[in-house]
C-alpha positions in Angstrom: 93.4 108.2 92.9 96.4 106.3 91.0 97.1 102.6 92.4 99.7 102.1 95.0 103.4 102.7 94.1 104.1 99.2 94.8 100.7 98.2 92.6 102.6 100.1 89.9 106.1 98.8 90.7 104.8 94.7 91.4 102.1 94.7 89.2 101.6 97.1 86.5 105.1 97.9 85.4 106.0 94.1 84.9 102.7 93.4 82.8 103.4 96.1 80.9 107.3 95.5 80.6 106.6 91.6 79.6 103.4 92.4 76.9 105.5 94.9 75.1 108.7 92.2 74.8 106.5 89.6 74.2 104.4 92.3 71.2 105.0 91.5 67.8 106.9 94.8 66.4 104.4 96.8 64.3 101.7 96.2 67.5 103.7 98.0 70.0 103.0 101.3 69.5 99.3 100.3 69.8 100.0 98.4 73.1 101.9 101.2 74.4 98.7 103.5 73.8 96.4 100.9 75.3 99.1 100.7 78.4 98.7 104.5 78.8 95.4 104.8 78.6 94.8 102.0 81.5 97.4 103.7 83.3 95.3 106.8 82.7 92.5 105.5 83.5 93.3 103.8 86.9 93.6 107.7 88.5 90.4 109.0 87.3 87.4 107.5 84.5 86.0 110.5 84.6 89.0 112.1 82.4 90.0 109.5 80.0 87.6 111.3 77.3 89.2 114.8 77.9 92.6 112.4 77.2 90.9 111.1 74.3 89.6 114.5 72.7 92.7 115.8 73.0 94.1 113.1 71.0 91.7 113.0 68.6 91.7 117.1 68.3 95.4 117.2 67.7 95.8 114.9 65.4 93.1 116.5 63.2 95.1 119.6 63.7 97.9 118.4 62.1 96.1 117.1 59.3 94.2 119.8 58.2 97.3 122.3 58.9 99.1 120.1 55.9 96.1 119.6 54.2 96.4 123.6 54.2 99.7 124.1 52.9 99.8 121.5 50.0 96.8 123.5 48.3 98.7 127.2 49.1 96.5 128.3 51.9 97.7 130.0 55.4 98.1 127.1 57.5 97.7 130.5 60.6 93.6 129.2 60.5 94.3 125.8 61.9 97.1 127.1 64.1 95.1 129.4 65.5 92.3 127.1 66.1 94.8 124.8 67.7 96.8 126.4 70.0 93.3 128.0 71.0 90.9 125.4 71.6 94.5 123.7 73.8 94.8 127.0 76.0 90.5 127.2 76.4 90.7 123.5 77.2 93.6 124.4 79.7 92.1 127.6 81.2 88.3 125.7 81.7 90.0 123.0 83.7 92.9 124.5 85.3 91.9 128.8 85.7 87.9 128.7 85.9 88.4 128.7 89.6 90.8 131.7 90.1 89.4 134.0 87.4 85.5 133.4 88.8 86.8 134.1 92.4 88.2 137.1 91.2 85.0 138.8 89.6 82.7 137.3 92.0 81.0 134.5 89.7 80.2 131.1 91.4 83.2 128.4 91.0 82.6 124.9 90.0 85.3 123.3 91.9 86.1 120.6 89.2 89.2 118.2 90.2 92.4 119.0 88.1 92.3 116.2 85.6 96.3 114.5 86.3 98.9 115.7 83.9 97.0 118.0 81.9 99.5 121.0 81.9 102.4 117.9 80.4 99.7 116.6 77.9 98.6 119.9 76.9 101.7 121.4 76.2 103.0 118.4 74.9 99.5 118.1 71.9 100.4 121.8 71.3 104.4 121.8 70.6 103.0 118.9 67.8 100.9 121.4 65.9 103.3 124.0 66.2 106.1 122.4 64.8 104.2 120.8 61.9 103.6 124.6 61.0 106.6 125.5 61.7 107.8 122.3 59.2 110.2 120.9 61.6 107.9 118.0 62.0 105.8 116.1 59.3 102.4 115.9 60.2 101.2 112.0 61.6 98.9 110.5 59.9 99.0 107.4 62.2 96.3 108.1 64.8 97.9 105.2 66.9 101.3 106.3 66.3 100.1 109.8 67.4 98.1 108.5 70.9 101.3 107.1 71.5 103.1 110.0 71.6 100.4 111.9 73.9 99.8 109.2 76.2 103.4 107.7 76.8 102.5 106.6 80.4 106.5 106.8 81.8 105.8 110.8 81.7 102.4 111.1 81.5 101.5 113.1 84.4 104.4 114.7 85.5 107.0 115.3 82.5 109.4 116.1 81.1 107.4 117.6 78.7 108.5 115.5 75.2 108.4 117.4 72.0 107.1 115.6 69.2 110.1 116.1 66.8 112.9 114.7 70.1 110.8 111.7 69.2 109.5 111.4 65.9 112.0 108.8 64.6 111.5 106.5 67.7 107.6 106.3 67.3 108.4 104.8 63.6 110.8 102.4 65.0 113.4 101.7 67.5 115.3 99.0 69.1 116.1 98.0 72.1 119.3 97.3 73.9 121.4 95.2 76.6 122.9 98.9 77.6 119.6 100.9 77.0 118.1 98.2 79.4 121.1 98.7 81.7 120.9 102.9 81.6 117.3 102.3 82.2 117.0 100.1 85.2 119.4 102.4 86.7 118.1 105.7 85.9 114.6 103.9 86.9 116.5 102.8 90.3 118.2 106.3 90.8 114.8 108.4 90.1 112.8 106.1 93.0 115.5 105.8 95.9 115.6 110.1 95.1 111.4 109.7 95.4 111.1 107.5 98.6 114.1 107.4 100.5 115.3 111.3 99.9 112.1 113.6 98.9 109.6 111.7 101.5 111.5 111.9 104.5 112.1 114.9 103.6 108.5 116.2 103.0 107.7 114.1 106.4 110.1 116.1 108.3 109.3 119.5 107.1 105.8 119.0 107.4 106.1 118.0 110.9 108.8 121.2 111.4 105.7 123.1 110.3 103.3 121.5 112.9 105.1 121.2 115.6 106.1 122.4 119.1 108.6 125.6 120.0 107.9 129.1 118.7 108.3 131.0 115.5 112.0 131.1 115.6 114.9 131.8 112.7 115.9 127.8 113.0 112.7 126.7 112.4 111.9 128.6 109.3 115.3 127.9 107.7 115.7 124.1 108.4 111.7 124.1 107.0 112.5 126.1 104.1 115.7 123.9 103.7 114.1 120.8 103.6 110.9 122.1 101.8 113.8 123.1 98.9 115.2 119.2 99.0 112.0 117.6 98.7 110.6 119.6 95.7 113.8 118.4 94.0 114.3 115.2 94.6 110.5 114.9 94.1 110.5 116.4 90.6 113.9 115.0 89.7 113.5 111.5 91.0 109.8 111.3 88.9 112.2 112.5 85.8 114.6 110.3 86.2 112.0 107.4 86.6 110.7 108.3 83.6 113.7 108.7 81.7 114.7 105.4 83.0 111.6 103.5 81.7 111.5 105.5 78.4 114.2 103.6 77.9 113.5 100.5 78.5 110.4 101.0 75.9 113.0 102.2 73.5 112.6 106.2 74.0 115.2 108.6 74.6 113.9 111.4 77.1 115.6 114.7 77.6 116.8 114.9 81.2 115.0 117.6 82.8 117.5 119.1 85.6 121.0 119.4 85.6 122.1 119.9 89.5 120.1 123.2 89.8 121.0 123.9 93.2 125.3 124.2 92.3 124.0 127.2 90.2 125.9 131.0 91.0 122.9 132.8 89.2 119.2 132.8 89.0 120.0 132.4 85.5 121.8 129.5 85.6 119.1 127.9 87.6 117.0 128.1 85.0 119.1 126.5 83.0 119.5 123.4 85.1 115.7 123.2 86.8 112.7 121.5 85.0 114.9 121.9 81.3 112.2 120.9 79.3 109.8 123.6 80.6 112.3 126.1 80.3 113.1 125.2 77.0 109.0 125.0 75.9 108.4 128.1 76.9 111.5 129.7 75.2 110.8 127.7 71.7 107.2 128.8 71.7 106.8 132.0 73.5 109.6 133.7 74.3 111.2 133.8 71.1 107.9 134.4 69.2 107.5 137.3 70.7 110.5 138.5 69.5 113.0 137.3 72.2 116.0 139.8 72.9 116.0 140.6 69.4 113.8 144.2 69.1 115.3 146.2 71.6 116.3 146.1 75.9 112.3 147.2 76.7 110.6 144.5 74.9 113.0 142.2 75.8 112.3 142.8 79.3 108.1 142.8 78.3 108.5 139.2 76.3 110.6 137.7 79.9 107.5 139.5 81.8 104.8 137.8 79.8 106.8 134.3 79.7 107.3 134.3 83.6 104.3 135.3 84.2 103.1 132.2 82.1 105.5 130.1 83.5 104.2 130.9 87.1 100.8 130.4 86.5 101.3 127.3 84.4 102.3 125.8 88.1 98.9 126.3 89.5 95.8 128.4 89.1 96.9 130.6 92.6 98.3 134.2 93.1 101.5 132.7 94.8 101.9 131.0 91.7 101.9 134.3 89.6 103.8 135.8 92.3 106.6 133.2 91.8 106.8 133.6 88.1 106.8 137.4 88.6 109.5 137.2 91.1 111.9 134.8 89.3 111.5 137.8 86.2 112.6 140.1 88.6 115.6 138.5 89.4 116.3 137.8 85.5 115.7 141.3 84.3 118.0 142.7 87.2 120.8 139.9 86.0 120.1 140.8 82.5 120.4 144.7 83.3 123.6 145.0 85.8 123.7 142.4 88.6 125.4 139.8 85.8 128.1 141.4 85.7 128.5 142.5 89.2 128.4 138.4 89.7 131.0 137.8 87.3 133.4 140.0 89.7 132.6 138.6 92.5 134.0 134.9 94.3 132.5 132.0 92.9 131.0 130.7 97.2 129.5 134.4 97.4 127.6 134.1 93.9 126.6 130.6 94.9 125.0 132.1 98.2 122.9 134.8 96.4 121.5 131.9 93.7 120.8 129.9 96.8 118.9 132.4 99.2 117.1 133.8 95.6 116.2 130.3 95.0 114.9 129.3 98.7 113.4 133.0 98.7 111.4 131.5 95.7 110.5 128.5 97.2 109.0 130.1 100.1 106.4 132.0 97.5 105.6 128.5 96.0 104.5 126.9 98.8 102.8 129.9 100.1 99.3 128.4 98.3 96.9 128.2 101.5 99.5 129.0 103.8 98.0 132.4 105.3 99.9 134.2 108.1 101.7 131.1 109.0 104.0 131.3 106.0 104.1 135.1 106.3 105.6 134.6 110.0 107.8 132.0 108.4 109.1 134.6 106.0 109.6 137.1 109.0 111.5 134.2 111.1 113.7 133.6 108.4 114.9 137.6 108.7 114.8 137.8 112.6 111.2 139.3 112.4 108.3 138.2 114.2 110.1 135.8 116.6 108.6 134.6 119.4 109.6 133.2 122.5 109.6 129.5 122.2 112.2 126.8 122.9 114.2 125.7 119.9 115.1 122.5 121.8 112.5 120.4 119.9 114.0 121.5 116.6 117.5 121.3 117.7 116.9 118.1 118.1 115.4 116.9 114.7 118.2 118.8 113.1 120.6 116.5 115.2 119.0 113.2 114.4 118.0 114.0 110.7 121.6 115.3 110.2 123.2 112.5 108.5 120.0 112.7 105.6 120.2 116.2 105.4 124.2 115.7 104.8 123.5 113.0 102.1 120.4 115.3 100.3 123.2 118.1 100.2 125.9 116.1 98.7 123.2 114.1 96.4 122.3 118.2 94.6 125.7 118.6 93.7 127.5 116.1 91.0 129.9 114.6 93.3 128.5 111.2 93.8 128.1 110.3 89.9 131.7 111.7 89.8 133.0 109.1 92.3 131.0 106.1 90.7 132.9 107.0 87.6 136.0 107.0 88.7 135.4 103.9 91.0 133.5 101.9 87.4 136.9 103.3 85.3 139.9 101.8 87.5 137.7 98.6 87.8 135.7 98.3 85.2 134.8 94.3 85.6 133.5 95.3 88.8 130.8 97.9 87.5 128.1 95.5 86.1 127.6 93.6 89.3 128.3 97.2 91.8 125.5 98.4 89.6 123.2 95.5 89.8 123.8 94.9 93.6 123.2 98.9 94.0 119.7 98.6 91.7 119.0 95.7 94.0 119.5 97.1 97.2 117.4 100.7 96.6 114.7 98.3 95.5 114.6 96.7 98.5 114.8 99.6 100.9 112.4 101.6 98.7 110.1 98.7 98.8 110.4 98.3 102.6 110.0 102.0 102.9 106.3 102.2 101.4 105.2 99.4 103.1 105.8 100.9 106.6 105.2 104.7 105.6 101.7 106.0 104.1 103.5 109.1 103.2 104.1 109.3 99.9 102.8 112.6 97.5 103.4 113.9 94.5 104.0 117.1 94.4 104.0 117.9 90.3 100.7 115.9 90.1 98.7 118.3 91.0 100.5 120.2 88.0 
């Protein structure tokens, strides 16, 4: 397993934070790859060298595929064995399991090695866009590890294409309001983690366990809360991140954009997990030809990237049948229920995206969940309900409503909206409001993993 969070927070983080200030310039890139690979290291030995090869593979990819093109030959050989020896790697790992259940062979059970679907994806959109030539190939295999092994988004994104960057890896600088957007993106992305995503996780887990029957209250408020966690989850690890990419000088892309304000499944998409959105579409989706050959293969390349896109998320059939689902919607948006949306109030379009998107939560979560979550699903319609007391629940929802009220406004953009115009009519008040506020969601996040041992990471797995 990975050290503590406060390990990482107390111990490893300020090393790491003081040896790189303290690194002469041209050895930083090099301490940053040893950094990573420590950090690597510390959640499984056993996988380094799979880390390593990658590396290693890669960056002999990208060499030969220029090597290739100065003397006139295809550069498609050492694409192909690129993007191919990444996907076998990939499916050994990752699909052995599901495809040798399916045709009765014996599985092998192997732990997911952490991060590999980020790292992968990350090695291949390298080689891709130094055939493409909107990247030069790098010939500095430090340089390179670097970029693989950036330990801020390692193991759970956002997935960082090589040419976003390219010029940072050759040099950048550091400063005071980098550090400043840094600390507080850092500080944001962890209060979002522990004090929003883990009591919410705690709660719905307990929902899921607990006393009363299989009523319509209990599968919505789980459902609810399973949507909150997965988001402030995902988004706090982002912004984290983000936050310390900074501080080492890198610029990130942010990876959602309030996803849960959206009026269309389409819109989610734009706003949820960006930079795998934006993967796929740059190497996939458009390669196949996009929307550019017709409505029918349009709608075949969305099936093929979905379906991708679903089982990039896990090696399980609910995983497909997310991807599968979320196509559905798109195609039917695509095809006529746009514009029926465009006609319609702006709080009813808001309520379709929301059930489509909780709808689509419900098949995520569904791995190993057997009849249970099928009751859920029925509860959620008024089918299969039983008998039992909704007192117990009742009375979560009343204690946990104040969290739930600040999880609902925290989706939405209102409280960045308020800090700005409180920072703009009193500006010599916004350093110190800042550090006070970085301050304080230290200390509470600190206090809060030291009393609670619940703390997972859902995109780990991932």
């Amino acid at each position: 397993m990975l050290f503590s969070s406060l390990e990482f927070l107390y111990l490893f983080l300020p090393a790491a934070l003081l040896g790189y200030v303290l690194c002469p310039r041209r050895w930083k890139n090099g301490l940053l790859l040893a950094v990573s690979l420590v950090f690597y290291g510390l959640g499984g030995l056993s996988y380094l060298p799979l880390m390593l090869l990658t590396i290693a593979a890669n960056y002999t990819f990208g060499l030969w595929l220029a090597a290739v093109r100065r003397k006139g030959g295809s550069p498609r050989i050492p694409l192909v064995a690129a993007v191919g020896s990444n996907l076998a790697l990939l499916a050994f790992f990752k699909y052995y399991d599901l495809f040798a259940s399916a045709v009765g062979l014996s599985t092998l059970s192997l732990p997911l090695p952490i991060g590999i679907s980020f790292y992968t994806f990350q090695a291949m959109s390298y080689v891709i866009d130094v055939y493409r030539e909107d990247a030069h190939a790098q010939k500095n295999f430090v340089t390179f590890g670097t970029y693989v092994t950036l330990f801020p988004q390692l193991i759970a994104g956002p997935i960082v294409r090589y040419g976003e960057v390219e010029q940072e890896l050759k040099e950048r600088r550091i400063t005071r309001e980098q550090v400043t957007a840094g600390i507080s993106a850092f500080c944001v992305g962890l209060s979002k983690k522990v004090l929003l995503a883990n009591p919410a996780g705690e709660l719905a887990e307990s929902i899921l366990e607990g006393l009363g029957g299989n009523t319509a209250l209990r599968a919505w408020l789980w459902l609810i809360l399973y949507a909150f966690q997965i988001y402030y989850d995902f988004s706090g690890y982002s912004d984290m991140a983000v936050g310390l990419g900074r501080l080492f000088g890198f610029e990130f892309p942010q990876n959602f954009r309030y996803p849960y304000v959206s009026k269309s499944i389409t819109e989610f998409w734009r706003r949820w997990h960006i930079t795998l959105s934006t993967w796929f579409r740059e190497y996939v989706y458009i390669p196949l030809g996009g929307n550019r050959r017709g409505r029918w293969r349009t709608y075949r390349n969305l099936l093929i990237t979905w379906a991708l896109t679903g089982l990039w998320h896990g090696a399980a059939w609910n995983f497909l049948g997310w991807g599968l689902y979320f196509f559905l919607l798109l195609a039917m948006e695509k095809a006529f229920l746009g514009k029926i949306l465009s006609r319609l109030p702006p709080f009813l379009c808001h309520l379709y995206a929301l059930l489509g998107i909780l709808i689509g939560w419900w098949i995520f979560s569904a791995d190993g969940g057997g009849s249970e979550h099928l009751r859920l699903l029925g509860a959620l319609f008024g089918v299969g309900i039983t008998g039992g007391s909704d007192g117990w629940i009742r009375y979560e929802l009343l204690r946990n409503a104040p969290m739930l009220l600040l999880m609902a406004v925290g989706a939405t953009p209102l409280p960045v909206t308020l800090w700005l115009r409180l920072t703009r009519r009193r500006p010599n008040v916004e350093g110190a409001s800042r550090l006070l506020l970085c301050l304080g969601s230290l200390i509470l996040c600190t206090a809060y993993l030291v009393d609670s041992g619940y703390n997972p990471f859902l995109y780990f797995r991932f």
